[in-house]
SEDREN-555011 format. One line per field, with one value per residue (C-alpha): residue number from 0; residue in one letter; x, y, z. Coordinates in steps of 0.5 Angstrom, whole numbers, plus 500, padded with zeros to 3 digits. Layout:
# SEDREN-555011
num	NUM  ...
residuo	A  ...
X	X  ...
Y	Y  ...
Z	Z  ...
This chain:
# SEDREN-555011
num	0  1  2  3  4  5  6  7  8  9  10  11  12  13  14  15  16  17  18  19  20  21  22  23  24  25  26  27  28  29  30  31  32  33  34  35  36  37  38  39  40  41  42  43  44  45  46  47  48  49  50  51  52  53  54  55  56  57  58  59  60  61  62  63  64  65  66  67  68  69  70  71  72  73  74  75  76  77  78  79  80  81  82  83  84  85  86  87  88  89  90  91  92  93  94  95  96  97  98  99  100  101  102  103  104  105  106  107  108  109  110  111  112  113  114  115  116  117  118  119  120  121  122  123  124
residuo	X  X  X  X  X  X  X  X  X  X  X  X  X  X  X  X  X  X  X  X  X  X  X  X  X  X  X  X  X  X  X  X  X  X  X  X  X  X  X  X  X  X  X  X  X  X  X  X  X  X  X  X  X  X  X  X  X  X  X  X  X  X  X  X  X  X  X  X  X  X  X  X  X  X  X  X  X  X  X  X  X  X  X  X  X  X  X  X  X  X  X  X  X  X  X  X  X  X  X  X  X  X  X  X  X  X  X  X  X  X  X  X  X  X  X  X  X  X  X  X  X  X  X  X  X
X	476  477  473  468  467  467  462  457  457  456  450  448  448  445  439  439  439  435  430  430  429  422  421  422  419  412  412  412  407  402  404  401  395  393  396  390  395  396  392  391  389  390  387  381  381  382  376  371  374  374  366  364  368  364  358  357  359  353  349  350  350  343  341  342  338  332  331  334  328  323  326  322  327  333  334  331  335  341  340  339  345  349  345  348  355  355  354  356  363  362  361  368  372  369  372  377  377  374  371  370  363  366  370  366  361  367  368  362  361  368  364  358  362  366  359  357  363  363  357  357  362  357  352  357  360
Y	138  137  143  142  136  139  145  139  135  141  143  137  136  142  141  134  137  143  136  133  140  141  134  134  141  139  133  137  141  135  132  139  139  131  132  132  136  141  148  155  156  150  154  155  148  145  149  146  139  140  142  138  131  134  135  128  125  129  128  120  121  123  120  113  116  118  111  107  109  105  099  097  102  100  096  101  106  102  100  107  109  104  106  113  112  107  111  117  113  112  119  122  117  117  124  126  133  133  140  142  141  133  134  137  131  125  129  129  122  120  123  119  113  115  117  110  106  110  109  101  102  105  100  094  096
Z	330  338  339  335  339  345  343  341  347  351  347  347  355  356  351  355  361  359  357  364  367  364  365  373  373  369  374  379  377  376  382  385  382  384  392  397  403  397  400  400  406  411  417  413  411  418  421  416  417  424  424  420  423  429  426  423  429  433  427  428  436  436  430  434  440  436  432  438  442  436  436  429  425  426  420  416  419  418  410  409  412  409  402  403  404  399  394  396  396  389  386  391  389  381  380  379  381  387  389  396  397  396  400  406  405  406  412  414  413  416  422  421  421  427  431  430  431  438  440  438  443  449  448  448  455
């Protein structure tokens, strides 16, 4: 009878352990698929986040050149700006899958903001 509860108890500790084996291991899986840092290839990646950080930042560096030379187009500039990254955030952060191309225009619009942020810099001092 001993044995017998000994032979039970190691079946039962190893499917218990097997359980929260495949628990631990599909937990991980999932943490995979959802985590940001995740890449396949980080060097890829880094270039296109470093063009298009830069290129956001150049494109709202001009931008503030051109419309600040016409005064009257300041507000106008500045709704339309605000209306674009608005609602560009609402279409990133509702999906779930963010694809690439997402990925590149938040960065581009991280570059937009840091551009912006820069020059409100210049002009103040």
């Amino acid at each position: 009878m001993l044995n017998f509860i000994k032979i039970n108890s190691f079946i039962f500790n190893f499917v218990k352990n097997d359980r929260k084996i495949n628990y631990i291991k599909n937990f991980s899986l999932r943490k995979k698929k959802n985590n940001f840092f995740i890449h396949n290839n980080l060097k890829r990646d880094i270039y296109y986040g470093s063009f298009f950080l830069l290129f956001g930042f150049f494109s709202a560096t001009s931008a503030i050149t051109i419309i600040g030379s016409v005064a009257d187009w300041d507000p106008l500039a500045a709704a339309v700006m605000l209306c674009w990254i608005e609602v560009f955030n609402k279409i990133f952060y509702k999906n779930i899958s963010k694809k690439k191309i997402f990925n590149k225009i938040n960065i581009f619009k991280i570059g937009i903001n840091l551009g912006i942020f820069v020059d409100a810099f210049k002009l103040t001092g």
